[in-house]
PDB file of N, CA, C and O in Angstrom:
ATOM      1  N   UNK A   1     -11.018   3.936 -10.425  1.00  0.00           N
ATOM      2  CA  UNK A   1      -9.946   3.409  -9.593  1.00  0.00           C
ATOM      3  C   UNK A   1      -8.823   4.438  -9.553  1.00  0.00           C
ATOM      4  O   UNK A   1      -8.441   5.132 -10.495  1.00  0.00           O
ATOM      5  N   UNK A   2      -8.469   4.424  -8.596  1.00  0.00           N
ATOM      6  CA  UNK A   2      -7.261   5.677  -8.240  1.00  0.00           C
ATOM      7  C   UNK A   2      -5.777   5.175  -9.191  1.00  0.00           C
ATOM      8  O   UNK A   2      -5.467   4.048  -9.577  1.00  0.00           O
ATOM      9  N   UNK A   3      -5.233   6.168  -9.323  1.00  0.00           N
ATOM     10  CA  UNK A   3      -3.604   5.825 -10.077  1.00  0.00           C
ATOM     11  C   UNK A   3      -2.786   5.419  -9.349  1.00  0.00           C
ATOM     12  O   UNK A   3      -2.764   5.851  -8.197  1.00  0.00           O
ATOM     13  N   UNK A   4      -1.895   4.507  -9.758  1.00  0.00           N
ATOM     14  CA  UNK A   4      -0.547   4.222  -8.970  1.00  0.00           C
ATOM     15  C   UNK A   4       0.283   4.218  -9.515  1.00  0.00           C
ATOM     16  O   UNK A   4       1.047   3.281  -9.750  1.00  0.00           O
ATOM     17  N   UNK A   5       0.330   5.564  -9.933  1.00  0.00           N
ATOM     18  CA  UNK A   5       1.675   5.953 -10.635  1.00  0.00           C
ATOM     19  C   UNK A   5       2.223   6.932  -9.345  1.00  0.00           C
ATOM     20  O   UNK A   5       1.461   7.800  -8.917  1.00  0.00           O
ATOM     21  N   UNK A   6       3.315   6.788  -8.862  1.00  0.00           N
ATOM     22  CA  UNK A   6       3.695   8.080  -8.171  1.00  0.00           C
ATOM     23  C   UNK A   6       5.265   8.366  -8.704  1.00  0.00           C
ATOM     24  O   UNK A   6       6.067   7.440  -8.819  1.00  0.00           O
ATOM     25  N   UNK A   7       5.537   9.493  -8.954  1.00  0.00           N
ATOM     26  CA  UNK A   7       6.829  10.152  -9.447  1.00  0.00           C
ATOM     27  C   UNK A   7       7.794   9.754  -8.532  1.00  0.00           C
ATOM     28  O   UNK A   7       7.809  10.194  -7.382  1.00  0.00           O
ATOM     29  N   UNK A   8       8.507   9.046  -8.909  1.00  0.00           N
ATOM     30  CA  UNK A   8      10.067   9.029  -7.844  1.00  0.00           C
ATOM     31  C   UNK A   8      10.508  10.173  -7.283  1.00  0.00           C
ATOM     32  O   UNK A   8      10.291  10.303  -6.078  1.00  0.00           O
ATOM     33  N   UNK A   9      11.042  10.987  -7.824  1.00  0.00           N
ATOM     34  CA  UNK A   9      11.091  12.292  -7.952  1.00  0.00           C
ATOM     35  C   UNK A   9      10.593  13.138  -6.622  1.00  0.00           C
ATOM     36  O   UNK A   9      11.285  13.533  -5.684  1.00  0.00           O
ATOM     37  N   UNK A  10       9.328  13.274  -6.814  1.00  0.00           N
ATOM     38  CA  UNK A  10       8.311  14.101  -5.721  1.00  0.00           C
ATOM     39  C   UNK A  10       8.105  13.292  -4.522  1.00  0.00           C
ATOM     40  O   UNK A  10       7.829  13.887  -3.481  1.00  0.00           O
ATOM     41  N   UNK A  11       8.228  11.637  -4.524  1.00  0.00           N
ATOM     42  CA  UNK A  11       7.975  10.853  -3.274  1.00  0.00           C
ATOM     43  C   UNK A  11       8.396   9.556  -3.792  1.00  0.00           C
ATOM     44  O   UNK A  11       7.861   8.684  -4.478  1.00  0.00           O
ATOM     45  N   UNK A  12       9.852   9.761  -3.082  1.00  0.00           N
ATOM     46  CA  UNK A  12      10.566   8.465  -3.226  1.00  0.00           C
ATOM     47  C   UNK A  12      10.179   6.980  -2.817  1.00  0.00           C
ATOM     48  O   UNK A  12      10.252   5.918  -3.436  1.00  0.00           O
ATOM     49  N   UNK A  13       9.672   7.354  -1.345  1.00  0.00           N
ATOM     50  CA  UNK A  13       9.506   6.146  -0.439  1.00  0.00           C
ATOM     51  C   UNK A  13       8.113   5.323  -0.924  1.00  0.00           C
ATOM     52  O   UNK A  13       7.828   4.128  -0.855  1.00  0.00           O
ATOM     53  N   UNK A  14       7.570   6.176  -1.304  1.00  0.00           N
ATOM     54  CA  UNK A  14       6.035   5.842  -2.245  1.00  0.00           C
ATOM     55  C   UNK A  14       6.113   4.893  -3.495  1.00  0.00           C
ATOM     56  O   UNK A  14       5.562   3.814  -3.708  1.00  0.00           O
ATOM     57  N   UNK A  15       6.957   5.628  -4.236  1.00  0.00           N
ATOM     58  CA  UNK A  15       7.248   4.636  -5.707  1.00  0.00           C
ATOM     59  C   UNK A  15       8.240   3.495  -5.120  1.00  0.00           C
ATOM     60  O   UNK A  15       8.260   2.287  -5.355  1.00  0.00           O
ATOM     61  N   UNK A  16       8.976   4.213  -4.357  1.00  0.00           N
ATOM     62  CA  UNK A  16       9.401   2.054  -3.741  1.00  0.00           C
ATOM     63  C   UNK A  16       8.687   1.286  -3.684  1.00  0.00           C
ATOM     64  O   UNK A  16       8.694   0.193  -4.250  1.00  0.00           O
ATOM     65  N   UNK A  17       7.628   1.916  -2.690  1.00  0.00           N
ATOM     66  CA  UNK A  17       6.247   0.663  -2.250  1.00  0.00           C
ATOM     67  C   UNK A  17       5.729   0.204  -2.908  1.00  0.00           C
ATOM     68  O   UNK A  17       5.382  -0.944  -2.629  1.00  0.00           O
ATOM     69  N   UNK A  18       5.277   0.863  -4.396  1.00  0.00           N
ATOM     70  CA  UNK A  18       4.525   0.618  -5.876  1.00  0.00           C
ATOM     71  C   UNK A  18       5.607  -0.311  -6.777  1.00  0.00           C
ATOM     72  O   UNK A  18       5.090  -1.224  -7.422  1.00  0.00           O
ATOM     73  N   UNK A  19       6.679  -0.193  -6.845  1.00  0.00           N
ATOM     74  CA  UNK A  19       7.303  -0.741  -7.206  1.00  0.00           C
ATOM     75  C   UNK A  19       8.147  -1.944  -6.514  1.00  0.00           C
ATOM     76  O   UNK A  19       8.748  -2.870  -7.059  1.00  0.00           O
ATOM     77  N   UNK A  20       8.023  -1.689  -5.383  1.00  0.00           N
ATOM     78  CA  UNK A  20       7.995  -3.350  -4.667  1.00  0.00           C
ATOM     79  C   UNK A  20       6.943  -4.114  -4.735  1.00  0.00           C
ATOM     80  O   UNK A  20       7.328  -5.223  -4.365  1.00  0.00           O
ATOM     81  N   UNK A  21       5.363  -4.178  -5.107  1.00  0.00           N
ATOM     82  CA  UNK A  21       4.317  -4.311  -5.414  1.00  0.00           C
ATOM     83  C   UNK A  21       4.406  -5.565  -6.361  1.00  0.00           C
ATOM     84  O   UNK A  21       4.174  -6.774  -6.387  1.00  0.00           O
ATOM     85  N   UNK A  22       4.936  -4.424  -7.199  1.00  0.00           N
ATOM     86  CA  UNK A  22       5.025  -5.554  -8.837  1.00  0.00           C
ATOM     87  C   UNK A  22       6.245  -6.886  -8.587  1.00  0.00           C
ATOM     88  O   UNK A  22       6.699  -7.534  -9.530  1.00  0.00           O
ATOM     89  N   UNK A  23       6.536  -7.053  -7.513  1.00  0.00           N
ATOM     90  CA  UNK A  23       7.955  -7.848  -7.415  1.00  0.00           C
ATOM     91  C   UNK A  23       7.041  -8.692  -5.904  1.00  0.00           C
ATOM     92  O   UNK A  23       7.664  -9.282  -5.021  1.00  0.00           O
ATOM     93  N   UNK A  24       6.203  -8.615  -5.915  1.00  0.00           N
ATOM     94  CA  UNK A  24       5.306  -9.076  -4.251  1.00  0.00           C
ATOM     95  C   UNK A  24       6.392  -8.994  -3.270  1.00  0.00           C
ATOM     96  O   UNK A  24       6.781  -9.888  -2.519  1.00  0.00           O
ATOM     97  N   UNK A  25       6.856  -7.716  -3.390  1.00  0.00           N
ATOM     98  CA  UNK A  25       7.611  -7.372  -1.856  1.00  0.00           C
ATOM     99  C   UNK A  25       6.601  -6.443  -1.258  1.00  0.00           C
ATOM    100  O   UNK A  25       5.966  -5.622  -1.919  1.00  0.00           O
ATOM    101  N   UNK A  26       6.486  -6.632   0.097  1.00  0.00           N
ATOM    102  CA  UNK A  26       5.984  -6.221   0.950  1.00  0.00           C
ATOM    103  C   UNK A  26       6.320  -5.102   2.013  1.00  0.00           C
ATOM    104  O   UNK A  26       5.711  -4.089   2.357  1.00  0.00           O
ATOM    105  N   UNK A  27       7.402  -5.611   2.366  1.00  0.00           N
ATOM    106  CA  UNK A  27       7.931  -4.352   3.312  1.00  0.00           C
ATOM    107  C   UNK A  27       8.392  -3.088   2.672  1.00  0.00           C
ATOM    108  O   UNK A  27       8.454  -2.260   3.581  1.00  0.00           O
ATOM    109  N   UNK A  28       8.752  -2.531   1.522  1.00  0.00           N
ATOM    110  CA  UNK A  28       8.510  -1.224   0.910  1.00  0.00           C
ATOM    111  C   UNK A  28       7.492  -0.837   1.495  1.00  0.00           C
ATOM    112  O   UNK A  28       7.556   0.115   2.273  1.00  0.00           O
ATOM    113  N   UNK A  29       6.200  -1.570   1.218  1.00  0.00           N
ATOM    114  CA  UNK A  29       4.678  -1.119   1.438  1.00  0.00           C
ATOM    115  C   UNK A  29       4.596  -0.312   3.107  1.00  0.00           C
ATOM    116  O   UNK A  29       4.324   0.845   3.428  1.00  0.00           O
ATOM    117  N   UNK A  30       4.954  -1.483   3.883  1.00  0.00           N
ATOM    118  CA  UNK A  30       5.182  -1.460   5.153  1.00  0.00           C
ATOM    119  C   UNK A  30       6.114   0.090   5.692  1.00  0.00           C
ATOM    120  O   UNK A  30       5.777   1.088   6.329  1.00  0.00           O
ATOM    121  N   UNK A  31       7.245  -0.311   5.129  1.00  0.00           N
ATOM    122  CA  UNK A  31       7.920   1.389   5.021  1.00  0.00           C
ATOM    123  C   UNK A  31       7.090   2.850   5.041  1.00  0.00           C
ATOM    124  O   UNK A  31       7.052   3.851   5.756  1.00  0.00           O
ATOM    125  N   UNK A  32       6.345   2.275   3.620  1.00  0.00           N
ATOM    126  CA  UNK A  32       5.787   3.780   3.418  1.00  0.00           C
ATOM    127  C   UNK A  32       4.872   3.881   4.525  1.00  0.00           C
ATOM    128  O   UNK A  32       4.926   4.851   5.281  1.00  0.00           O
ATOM    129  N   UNK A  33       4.215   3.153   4.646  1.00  0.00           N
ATOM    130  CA  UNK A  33       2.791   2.743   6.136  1.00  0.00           C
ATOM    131  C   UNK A  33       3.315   3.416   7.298  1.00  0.00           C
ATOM    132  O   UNK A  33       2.566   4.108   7.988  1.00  0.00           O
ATOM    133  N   UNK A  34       4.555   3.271   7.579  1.00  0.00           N
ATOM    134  CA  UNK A  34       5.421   3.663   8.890  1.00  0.00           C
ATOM    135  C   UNK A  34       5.774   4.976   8.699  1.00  0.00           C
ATOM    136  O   UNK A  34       5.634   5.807   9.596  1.00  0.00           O
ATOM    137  N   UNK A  35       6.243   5.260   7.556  1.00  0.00           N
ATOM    138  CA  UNK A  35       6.492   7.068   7.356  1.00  0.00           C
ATOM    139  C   UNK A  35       5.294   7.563   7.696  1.00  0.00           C
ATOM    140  O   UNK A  35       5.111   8.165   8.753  1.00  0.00           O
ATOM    141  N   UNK A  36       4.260   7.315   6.700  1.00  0.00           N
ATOM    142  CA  UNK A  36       2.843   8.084   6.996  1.00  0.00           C
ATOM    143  C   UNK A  36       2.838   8.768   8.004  1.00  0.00           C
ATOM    144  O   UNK A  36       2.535   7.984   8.903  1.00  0.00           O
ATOM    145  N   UNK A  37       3.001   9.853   8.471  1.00  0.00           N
ATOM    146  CA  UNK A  37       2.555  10.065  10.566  1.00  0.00           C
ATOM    147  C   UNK A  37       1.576  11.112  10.426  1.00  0.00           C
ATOM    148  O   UNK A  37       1.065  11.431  11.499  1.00  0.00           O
ATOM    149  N   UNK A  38       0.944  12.082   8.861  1.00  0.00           N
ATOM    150  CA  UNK A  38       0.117  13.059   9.587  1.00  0.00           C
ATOM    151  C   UNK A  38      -1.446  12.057   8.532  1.00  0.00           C
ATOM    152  O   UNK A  38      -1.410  11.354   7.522  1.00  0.00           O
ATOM    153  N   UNK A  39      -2.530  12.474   9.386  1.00  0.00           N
ATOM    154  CA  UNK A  39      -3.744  11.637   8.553  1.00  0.00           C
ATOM    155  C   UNK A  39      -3.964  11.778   7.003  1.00  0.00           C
ATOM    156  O   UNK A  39      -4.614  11.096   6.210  1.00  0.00           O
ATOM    157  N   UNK A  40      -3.217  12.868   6.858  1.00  0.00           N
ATOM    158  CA  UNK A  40      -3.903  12.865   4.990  1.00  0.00           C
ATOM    159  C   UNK A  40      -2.658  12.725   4.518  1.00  0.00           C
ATOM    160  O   UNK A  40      -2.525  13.074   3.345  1.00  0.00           O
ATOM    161  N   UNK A  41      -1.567  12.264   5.145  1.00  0.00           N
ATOM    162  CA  UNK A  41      -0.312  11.174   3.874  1.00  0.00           C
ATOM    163  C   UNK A  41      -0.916   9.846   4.318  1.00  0.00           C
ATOM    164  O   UNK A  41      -1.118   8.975   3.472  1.00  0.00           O
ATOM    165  N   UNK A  42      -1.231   9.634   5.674  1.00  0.00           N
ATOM    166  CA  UNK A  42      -1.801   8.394   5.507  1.00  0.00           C
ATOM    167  C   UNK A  42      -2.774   7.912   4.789  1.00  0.00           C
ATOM    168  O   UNK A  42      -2.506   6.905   4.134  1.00  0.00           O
ATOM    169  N   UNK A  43      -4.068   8.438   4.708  1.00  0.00           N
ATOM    170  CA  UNK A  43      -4.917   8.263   3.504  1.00  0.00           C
ATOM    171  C   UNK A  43      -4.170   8.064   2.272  1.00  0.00           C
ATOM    172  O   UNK A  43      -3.919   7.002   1.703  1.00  0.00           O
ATOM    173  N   UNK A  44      -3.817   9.390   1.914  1.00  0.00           N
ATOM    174  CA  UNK A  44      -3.074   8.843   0.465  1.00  0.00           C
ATOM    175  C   UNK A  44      -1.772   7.429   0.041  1.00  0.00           C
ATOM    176  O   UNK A  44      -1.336   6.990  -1.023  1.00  0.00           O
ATOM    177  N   UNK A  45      -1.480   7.046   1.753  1.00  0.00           N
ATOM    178  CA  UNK A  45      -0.370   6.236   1.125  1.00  0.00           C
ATOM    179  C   UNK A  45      -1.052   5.276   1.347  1.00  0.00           C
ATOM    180  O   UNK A  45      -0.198   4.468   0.983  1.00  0.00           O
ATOM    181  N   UNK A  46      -2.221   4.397   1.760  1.00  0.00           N
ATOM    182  CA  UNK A  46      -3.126   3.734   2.499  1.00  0.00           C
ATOM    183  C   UNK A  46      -4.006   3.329   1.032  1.00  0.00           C
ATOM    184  O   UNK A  46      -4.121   2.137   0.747  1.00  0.00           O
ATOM    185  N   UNK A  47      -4.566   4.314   0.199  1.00  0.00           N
ATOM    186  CA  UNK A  47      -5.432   4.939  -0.503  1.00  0.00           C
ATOM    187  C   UNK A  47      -4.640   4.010  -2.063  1.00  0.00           C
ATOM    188  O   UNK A  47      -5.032   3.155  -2.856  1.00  0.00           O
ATOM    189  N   UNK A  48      -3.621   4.645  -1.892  1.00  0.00           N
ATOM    190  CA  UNK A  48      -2.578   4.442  -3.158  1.00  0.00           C
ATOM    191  C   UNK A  48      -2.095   2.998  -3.372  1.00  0.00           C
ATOM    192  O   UNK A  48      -2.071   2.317  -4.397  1.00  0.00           O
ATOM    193  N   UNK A  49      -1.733   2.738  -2.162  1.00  0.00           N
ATOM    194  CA  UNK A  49      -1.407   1.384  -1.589  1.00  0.00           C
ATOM    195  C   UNK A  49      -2.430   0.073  -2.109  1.00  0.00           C
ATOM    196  O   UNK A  49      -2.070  -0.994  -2.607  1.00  0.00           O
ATOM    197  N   UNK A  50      -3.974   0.603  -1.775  1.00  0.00           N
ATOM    198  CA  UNK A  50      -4.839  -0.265  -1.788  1.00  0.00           C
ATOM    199  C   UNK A  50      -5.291  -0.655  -3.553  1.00  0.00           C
ATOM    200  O   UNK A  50      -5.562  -1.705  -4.136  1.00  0.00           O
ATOM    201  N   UNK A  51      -5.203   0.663  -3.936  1.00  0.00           N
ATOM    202  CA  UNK A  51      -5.239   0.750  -5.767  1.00  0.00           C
ATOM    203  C   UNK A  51      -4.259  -0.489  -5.980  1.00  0.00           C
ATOM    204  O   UNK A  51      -4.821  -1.584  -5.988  1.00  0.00           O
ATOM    205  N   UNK A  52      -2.887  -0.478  -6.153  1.00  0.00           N
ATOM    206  CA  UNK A  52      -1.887  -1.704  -6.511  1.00  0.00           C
ATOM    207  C   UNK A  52      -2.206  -2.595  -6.066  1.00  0.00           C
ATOM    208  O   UNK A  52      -1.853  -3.543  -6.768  1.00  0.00           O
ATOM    209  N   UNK A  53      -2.974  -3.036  -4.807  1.00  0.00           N
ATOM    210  CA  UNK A  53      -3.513  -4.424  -4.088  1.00  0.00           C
ATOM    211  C   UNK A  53      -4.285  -4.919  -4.596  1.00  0.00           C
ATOM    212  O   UNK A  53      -4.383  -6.140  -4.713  1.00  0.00           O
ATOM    213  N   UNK A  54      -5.420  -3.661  -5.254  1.00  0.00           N
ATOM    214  CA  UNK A  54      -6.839  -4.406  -6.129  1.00  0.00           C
ATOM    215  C   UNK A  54      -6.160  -4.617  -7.733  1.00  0.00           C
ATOM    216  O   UNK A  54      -7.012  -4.858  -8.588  1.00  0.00           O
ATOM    217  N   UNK A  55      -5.011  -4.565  -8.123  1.00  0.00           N
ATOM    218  CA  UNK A  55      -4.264  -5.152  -9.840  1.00  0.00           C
ATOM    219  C   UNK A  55      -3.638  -5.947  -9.075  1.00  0.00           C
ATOM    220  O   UNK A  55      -4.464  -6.859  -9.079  1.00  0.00           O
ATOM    221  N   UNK A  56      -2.837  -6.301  -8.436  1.00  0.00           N
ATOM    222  CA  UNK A  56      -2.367  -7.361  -7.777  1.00  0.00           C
ATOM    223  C   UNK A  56      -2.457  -7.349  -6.445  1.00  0.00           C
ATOM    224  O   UNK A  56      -2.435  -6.246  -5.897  1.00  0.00           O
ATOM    225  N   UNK A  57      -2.570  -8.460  -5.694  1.00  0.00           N
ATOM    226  CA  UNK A  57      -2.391  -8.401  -4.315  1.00  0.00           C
ATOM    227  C   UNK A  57      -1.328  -9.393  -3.372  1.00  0.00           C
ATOM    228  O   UNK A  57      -0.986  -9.198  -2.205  1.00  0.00           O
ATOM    229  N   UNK A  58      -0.912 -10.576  -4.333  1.00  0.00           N
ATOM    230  CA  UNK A  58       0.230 -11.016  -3.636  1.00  0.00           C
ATOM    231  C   UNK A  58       1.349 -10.542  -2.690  1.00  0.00           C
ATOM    232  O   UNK A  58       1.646 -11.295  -1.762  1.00  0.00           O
ATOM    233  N   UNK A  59       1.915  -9.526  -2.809  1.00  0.00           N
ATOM    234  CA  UNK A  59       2.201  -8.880  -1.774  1.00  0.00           C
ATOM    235  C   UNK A  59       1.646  -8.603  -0.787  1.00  0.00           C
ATOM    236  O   UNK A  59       2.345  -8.729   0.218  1.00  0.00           O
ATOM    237  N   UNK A  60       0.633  -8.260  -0.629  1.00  0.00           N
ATOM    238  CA  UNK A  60      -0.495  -7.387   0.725  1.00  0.00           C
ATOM    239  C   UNK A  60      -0.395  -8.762   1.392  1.00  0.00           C
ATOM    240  O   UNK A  60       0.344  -9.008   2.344  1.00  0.00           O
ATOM    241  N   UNK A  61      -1.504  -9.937   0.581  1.00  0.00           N
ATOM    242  CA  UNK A  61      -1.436 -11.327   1.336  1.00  0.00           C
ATOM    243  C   UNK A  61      -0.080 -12.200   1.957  1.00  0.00           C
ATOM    244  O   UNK A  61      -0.184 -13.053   2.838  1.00  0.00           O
ATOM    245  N   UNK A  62       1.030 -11.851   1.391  1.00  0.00           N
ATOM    246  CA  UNK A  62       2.459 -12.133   1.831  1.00  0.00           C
ATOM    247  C   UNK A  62       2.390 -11.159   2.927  1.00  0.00           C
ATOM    248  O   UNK A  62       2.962 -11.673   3.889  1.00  0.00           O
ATOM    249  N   UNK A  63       1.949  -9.978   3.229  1.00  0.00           N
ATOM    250  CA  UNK A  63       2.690  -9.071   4.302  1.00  0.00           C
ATOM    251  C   UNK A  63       1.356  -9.367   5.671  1.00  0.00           C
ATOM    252  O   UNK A  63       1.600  -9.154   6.859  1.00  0.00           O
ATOM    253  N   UNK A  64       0.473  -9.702   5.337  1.00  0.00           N
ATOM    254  CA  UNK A  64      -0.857  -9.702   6.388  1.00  0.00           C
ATOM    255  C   UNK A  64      -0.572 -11.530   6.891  1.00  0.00           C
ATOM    256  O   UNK A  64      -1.011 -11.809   8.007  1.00  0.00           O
ATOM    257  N   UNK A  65       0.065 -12.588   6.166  1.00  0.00           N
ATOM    258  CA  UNK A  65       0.580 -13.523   6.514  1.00  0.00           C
ATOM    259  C   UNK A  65       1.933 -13.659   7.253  1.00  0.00           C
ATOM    260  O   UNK A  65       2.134 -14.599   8.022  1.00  0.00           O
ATOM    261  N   UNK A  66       3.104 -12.443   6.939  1.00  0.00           N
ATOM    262  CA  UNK A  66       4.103 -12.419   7.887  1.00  0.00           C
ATOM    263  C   UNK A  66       3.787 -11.686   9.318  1.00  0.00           C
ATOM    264  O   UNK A  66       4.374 -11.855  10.387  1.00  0.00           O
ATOM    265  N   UNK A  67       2.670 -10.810   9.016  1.00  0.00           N
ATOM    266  CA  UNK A  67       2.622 -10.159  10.299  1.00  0.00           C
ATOM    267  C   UNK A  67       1.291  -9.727  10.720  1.00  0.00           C
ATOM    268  O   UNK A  67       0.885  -8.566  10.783  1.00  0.00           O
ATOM    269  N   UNK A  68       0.426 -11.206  11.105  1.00  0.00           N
ATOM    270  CA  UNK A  68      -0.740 -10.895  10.858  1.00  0.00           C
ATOM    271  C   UNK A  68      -0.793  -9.999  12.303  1.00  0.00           C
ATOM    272  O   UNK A  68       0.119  -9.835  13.114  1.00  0.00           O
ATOM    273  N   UNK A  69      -2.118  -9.504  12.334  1.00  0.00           N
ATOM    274  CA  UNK A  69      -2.333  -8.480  13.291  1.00  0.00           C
ATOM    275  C   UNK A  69      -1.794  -7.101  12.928  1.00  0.00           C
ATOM    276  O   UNK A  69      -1.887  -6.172  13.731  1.00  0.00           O
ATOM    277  N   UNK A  70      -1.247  -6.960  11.762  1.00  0.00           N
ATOM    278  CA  UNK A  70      -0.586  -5.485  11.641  1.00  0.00           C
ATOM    279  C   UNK A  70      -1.694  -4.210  11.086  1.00  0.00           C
ATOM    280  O   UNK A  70      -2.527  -4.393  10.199  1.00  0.00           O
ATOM    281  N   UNK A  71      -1.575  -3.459  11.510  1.00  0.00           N
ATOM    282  CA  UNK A  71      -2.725  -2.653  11.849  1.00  0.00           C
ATOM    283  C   UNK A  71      -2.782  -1.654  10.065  1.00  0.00           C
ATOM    284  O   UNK A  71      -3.670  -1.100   9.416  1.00  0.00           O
ATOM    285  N   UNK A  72      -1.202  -1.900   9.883  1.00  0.00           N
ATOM    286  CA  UNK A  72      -1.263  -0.898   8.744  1.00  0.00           C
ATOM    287  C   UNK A  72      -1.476  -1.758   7.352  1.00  0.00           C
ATOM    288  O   UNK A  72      -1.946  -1.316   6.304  1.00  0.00           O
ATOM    289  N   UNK A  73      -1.047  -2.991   7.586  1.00  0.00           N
ATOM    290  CA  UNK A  73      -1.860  -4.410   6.384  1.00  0.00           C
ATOM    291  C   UNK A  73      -3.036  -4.080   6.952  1.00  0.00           C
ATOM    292  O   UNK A  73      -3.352  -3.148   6.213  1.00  0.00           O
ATOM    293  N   UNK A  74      -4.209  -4.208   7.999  1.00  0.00           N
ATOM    294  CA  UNK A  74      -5.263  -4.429   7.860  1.00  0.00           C
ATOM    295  C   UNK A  74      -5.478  -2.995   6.875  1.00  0.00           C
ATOM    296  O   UNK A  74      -5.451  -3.064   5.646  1.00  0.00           O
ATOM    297  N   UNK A  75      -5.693  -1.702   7.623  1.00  0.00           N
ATOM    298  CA  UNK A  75      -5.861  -0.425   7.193  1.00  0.00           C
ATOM    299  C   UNK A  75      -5.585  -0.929   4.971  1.00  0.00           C
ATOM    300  O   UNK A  75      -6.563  -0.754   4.244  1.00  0.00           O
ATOM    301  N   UNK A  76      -4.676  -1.299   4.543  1.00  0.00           N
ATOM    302  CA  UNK A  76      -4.426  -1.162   3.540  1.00  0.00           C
ATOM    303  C   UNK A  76      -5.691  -2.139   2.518  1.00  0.00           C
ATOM    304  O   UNK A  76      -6.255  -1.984   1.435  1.00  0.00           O
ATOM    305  N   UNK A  77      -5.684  -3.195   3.650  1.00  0.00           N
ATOM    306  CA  UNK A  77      -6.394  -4.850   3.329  1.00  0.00           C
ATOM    307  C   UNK A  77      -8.069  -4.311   2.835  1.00  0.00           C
ATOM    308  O   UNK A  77      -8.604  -4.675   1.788  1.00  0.00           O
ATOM    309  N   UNK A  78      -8.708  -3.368   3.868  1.00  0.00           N
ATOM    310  CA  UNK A  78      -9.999  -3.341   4.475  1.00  0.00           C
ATOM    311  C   UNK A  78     -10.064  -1.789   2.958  1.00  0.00           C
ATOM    312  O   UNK A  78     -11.064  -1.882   2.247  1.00  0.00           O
ATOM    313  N   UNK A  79      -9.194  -0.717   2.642  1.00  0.00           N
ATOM    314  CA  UNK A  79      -9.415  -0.234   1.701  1.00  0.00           C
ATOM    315  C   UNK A  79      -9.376  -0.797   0.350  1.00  0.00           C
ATOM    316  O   UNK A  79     -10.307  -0.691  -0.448  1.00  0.00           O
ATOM    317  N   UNK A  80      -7.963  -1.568   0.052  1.00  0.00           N
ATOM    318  CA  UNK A  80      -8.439  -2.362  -1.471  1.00  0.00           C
ATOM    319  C   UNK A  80      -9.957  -2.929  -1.305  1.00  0.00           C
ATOM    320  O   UNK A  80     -10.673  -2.713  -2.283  1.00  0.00           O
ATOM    321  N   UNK A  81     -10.624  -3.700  -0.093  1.00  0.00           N
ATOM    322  CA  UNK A  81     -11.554  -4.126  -0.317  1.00  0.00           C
ATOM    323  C   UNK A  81     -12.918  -3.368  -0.907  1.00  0.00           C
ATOM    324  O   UNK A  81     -13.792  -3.741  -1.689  1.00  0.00           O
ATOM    325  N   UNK A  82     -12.648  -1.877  -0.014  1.00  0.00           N
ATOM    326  CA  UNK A  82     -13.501  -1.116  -0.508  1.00  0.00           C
ATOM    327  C   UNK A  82     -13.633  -0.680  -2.100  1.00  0.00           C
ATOM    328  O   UNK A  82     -14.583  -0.687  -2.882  1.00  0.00           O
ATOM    329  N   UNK A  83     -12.204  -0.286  -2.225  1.00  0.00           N
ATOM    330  CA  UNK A  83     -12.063   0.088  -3.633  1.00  0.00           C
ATOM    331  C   UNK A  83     -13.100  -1.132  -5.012  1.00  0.00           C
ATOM    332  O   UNK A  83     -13.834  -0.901  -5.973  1.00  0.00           O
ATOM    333  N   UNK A  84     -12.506  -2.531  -4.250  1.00  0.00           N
ATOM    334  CA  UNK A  84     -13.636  -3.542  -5.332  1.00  0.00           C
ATOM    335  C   UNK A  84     -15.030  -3.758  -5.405  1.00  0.00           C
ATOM    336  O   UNK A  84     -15.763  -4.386  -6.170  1.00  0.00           O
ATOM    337  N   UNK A  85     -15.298  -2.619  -3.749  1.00  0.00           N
ATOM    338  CA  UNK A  85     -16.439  -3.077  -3.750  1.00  0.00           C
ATOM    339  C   UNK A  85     -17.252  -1.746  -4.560  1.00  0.00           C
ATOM    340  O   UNK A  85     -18.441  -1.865  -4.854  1.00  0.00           O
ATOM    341  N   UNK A  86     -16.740  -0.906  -4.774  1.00  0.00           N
ATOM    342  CA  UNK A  86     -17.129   0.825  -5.458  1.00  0.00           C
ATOM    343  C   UNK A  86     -17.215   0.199  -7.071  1.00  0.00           C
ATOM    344  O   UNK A  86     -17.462   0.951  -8.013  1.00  0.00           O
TER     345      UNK A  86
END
């Protein structure tokens, strides 16, 4: 399973999202989802994202319930799944 530790430090908006996680806030997550703009921060924030969803997921399910249809909850939803299924 991938780490979700990310350094404040080196990527701020990242350890928000991880650390809004543990508090089932959602829109941090959402934040970082929206920064993402080139394909391989998206993977990794997508990637990283989905690791904290498969130790907890109350958040993800709070954010895919406020805004279902959101493309970057599914994207996050459809990788934790993978991750449980590896």
């Amino acid at each position: 399973m991938l780490e979700s530790y990310v350094d404040p430090a080196q990527d701020p908006v990242l350890a928000r999202a991880l650390s809004g996680t543990l508090r089932d806030e959602w829109r941090p997550a959402a934040d970082a989802m929206a920064s993402a703009r080139s394909w391989d921060r998206r993977a990794y924030v997508v990637l990283t994202l989905a690791a904290a969803a498969a130790r907890r997921d109350v958040w993800l399910t709070n954010w895919r319930e406020a805004k279902p249809g959101d493309r970057d909850a599914a994207a996050v939803h459809a990788a934790m799944v993978a991750l449980q299924a590896s």
